[in-house]
C-alpha positions as CSV (number, residue, x, y, z in Angstrom):
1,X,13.2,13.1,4.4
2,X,14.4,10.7,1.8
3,X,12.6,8.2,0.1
4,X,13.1,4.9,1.0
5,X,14.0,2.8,-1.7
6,X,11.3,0.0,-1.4
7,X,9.2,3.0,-1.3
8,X,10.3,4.2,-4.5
9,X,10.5,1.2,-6.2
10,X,6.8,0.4,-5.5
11,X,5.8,4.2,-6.5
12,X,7.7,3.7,-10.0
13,X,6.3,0.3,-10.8
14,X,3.8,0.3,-14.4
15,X,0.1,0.8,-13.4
16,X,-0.4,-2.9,-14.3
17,X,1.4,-4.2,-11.9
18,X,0.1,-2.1,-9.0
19,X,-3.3,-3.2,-10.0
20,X,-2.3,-7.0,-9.8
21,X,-0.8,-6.5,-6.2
22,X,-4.4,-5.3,-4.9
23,X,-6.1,-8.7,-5.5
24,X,-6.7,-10.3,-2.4
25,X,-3.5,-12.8,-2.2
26,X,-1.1,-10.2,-2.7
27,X,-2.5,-7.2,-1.4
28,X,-0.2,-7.9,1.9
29,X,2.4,-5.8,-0.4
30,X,0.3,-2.8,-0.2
31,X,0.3,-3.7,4.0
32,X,4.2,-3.7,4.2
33,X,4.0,-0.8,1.6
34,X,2.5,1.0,4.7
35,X,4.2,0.0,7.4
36,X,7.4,1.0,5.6
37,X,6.4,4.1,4.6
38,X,4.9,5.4,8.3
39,X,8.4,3.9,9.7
40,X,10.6,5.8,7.4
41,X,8.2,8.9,7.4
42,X,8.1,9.1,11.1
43,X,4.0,8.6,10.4
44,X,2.3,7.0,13.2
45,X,-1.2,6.2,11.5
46,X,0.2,5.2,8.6
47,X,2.5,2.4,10.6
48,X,-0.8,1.3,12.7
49,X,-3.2,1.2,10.1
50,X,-0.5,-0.8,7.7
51,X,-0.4,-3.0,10.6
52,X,-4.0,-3.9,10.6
53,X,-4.4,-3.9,7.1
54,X,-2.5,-6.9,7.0
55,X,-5.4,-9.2,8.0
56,X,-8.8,-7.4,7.1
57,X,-6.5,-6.9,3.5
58,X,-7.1,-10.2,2.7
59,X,-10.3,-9.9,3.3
60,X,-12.4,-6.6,2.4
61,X,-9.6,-3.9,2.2
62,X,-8.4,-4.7,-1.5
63,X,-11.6,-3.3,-2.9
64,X,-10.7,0.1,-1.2
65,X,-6.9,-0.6,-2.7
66,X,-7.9,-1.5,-6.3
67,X,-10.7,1.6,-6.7
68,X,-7.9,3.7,-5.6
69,X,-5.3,1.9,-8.1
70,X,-7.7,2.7,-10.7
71,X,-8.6,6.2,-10.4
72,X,-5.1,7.5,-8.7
73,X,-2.6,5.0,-10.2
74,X,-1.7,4.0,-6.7
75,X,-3.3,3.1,-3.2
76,X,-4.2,6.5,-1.5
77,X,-6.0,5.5,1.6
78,X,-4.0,5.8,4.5
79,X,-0.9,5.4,2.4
């Protein structure tokens, strides 16, 4: 299936600016990152767990997004 452009726009953004979207504020990008990829993807746990990574993001769930940022350029968990 093809990408969808939000998608691809987020996957070809510089390191740096990944790594700024994981702090807590704006991690909600990463959320909507996932929800858009599960819907395009036809990937049902992707889609739910984007869903509720929207609140507990904010909250504890940017650690697990910045860790992966740094050691795989991009959020891996459930993405």
């Amino acid at each position: 299936m093809a990408k969808n452009g939000f998608i691809s726009a987020m996957d070809s953004m510089p390191w740096i600016v990944k790594l700024i979207l994981c702090i807590p504020a704006l991690d909600i990008v990463w959320a909507i990152y996932r929800i858009v990829k599960g819907a395009t993807e036809g990937k049902i746990l992707t889609l739910v767990i984007g869903i509720l990574w929207i609140i507990p993001g904010a909250v504890i769930c940017w650690i697990i997004d910045l860790v992966c940022t740094i050691i795989f350029g991009k959020p891996t968990i459930f993405a």
